[in-house]
C-alpha positions in Angstrom: -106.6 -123.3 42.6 -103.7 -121.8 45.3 -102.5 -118.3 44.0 -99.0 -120.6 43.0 -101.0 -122.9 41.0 -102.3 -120.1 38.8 -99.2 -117.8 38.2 -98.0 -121.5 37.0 -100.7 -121.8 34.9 -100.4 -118.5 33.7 -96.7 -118.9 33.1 -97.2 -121.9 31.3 -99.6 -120.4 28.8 -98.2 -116.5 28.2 -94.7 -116.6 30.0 -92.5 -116.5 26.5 -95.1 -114.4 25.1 -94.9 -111.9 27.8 -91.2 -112.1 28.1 -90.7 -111.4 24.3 -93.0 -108.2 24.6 -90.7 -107.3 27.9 -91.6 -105.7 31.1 -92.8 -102.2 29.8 -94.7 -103.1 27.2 -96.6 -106.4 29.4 -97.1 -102.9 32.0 -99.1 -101.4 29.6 -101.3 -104.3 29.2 -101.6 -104.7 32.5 -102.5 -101.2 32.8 -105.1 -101.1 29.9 -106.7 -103.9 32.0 -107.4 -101.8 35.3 -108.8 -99.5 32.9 -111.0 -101.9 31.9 -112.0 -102.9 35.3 -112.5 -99.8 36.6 -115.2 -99.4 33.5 -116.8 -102.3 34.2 -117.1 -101.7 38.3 -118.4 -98.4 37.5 -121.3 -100.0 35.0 -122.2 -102.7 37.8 -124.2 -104.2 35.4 -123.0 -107.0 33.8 -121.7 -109.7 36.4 -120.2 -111.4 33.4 -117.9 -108.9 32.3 -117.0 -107.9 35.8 -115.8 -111.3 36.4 -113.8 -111.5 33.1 -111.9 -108.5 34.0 -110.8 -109.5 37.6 -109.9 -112.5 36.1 -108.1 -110.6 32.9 -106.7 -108.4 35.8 -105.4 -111.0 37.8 -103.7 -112.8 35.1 -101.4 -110.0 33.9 -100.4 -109.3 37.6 -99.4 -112.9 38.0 -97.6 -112.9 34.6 -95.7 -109.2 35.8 -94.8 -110.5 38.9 -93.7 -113.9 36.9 -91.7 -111.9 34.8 -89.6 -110.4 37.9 -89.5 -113.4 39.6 -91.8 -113.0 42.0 -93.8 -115.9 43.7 -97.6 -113.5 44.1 -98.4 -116.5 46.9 -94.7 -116.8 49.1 -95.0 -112.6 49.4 -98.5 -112.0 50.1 -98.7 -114.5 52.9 -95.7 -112.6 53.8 -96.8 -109.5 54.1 -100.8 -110.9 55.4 -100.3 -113.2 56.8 -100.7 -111.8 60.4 -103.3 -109.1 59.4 -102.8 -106.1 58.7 -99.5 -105.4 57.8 -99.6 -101.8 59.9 -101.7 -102.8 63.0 -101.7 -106.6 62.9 -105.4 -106.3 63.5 -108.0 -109.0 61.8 -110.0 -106.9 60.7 -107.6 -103.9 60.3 -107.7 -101.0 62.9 -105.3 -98.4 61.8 -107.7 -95.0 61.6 
């Protein structure tokens, strides 16, 4: 699934949801994600979990940048698509 295809998906299942809780209050969420993540990388023991939260993680940034109307795909080939956004290099060089 293209990064397009999923904030789609995403939109279709939460979109009203999220829009009804507004921008702060999906933030939050968002935020209390990371948190989660950064528990879970810092166990490292449970693949499962890890997994989840990326995935957890990855929704509520689609569904944020949804909400703003952001397309997460058109912007980060924008910015990546030549490498790194600073030095061009593939893989970066800046020191």
């Amino acid at each position: 699934m293209k990064i397009s295809e999923f904030q789609k998906h995403i939109e279709a299942i939460y979109f009203n949801k999220d829009s009804a809780r507004g921008i702060e209050g999906t933030f939050m969420w968002f935020a209390e994600e990371v948190g989660e993540l950064t528990r879970a990388i810092r166990r490292d023991d449970d693949r499962e979990n890890l997994e989840e939260e990326f995935a957890d993680v990855l929704a509520w940034l689609v569904t944020l940048a949804s909400m703003k109307g952001i397309d997460l795909e058109t912007v980060a080939q924008k910015k990546y698509a030549q490498g790194c956004p600073y030095c061009s290099a593939v893989p970066c060089a800046c020191s």
